[in-house]
C-alpha positions in Angstrom: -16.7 112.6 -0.8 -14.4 110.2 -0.3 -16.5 107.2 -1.2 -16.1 106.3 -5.1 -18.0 103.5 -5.1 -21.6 105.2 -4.7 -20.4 107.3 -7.8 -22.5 105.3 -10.9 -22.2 107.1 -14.6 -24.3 106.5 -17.4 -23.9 105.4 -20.8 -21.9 108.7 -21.9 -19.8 108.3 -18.7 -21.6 111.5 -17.1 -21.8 110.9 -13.2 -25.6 109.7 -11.8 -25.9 109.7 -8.0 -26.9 106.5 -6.3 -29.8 108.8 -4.7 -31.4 111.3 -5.4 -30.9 114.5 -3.5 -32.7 114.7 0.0 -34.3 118.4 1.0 -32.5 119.9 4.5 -34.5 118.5 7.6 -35.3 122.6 8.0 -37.3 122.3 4.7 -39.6 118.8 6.0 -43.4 119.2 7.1 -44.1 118.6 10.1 -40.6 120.1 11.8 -38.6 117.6 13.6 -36.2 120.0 16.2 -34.2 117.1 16.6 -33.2 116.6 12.9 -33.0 120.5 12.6 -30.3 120.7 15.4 -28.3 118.2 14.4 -28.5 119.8 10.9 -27.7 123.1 11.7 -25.5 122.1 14.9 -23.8 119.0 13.6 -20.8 118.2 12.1 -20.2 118.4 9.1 -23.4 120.2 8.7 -24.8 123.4 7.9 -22.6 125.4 10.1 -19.6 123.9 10.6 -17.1 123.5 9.3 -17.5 125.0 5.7 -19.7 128.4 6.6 -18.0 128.8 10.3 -15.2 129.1 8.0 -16.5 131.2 5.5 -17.7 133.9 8.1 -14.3 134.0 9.9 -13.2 134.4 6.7 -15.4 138.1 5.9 -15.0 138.8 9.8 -11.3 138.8 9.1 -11.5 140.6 6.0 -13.6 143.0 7.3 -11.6 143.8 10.1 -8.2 144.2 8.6 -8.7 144.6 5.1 -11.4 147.2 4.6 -10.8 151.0 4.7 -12.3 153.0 7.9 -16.3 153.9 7.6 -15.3 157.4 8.3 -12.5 156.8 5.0 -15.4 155.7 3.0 -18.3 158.1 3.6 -17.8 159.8 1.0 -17.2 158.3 -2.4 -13.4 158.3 -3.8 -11.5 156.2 -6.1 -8.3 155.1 -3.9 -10.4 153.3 -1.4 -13.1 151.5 -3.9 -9.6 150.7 -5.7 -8.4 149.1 -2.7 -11.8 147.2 -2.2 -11.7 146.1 -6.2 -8.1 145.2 -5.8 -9.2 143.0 -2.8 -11.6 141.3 -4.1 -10.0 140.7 -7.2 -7.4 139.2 -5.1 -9.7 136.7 -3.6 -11.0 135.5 -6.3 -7.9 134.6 -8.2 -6.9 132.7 -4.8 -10.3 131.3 -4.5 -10.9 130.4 -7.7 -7.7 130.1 -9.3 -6.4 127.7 -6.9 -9.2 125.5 -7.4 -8.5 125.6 -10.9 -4.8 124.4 -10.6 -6.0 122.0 -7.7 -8.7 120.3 -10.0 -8.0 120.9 -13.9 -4.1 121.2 -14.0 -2.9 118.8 -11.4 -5.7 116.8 -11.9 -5.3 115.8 -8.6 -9.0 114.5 -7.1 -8.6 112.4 -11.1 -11.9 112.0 -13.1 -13.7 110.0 -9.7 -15.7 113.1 -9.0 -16.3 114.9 -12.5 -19.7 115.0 -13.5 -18.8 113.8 -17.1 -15.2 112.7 -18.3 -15.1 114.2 -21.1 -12.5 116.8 -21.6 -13.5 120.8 -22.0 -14.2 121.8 -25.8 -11.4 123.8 -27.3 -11.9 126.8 -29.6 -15.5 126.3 -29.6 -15.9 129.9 -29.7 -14.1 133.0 -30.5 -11.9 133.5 -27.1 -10.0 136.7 -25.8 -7.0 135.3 -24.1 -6.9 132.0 -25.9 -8.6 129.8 -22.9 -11.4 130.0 -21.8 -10.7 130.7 -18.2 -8.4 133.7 -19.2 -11.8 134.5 -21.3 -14.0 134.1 -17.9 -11.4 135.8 -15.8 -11.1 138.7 -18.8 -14.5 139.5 -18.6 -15.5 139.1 -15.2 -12.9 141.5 -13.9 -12.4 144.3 -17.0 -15.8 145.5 -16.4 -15.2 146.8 -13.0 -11.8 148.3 -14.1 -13.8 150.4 -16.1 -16.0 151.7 -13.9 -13.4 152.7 -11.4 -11.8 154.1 -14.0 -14.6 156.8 -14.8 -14.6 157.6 -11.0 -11.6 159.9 -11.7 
């Protein structure tokens, strides 16, 4: 996505794209194998380099950061604890760094929003003021909760 001038908005300033979206060759009647490969093989395509990553990613995680399966045959707090905690973890790396990469720093700019307008403020009643601490609040109190009845 490096290419800006393909990028066309409309009236409103909300982003169009020059084409419309194209189906996966894997998806096309009759198959072509030759367009499937190159799809599934190529690069970038659909393995690498975003879900090669992704799976050495859980391969890692499941290898050094998950408790034993003879730990977790049986049901206890500390370990589901340890796998909340984890994930939990992830996703404020994940998620939150995307969020101070994009929206704080505002370092990609507007060239790849879908609209340039700015998000609404106060348009509803929020629990931590902004409405990612809102998101964030109730995406991970829930679990909290239930780890807390485990006891």
């Amino acid at each position: 996505m490096t290419d800006t001038a393909s990028f066309q908005r409309d009236k409103r300033g909300d982003w169009r794209p020059a084409a419309p979206i194209a189906l996966a060759p894997i998806n096309h009647w009759p198959p072509n194998p030759k367009a499937i490969t190159q799809w599934l093989f190529g690069w970038p395509g659909y393995l690498w380099p975003y879900n090669a990553f992704w799976l050495a990613v859980a391969v890692v995680t499941w290898a050094f950061l998950t408790p034993s399966l003879q730990a977790m045959q049986s049901i206890e707090a500390w370990w589901v604890g340890i796998l909340l905690a984890r994930n939990i973890g992830f996703i404020l790396l994940l998620f939150g760094g995307l969020h101070l990469y994009l929206y704080v720093f505002r370092a990609q700019g507007e060239a790849f929003r879908y609209t340039t307008r700015s998000f609404a403020v106060g348009s509803r009643p929020s629990v931590l003021i902004t409405k990612c601490g809102t998101t964030c609040f109730t995406r991970c109190y829930p679990a909290c909760r239930c780890l807390r009845r485990m006891k």
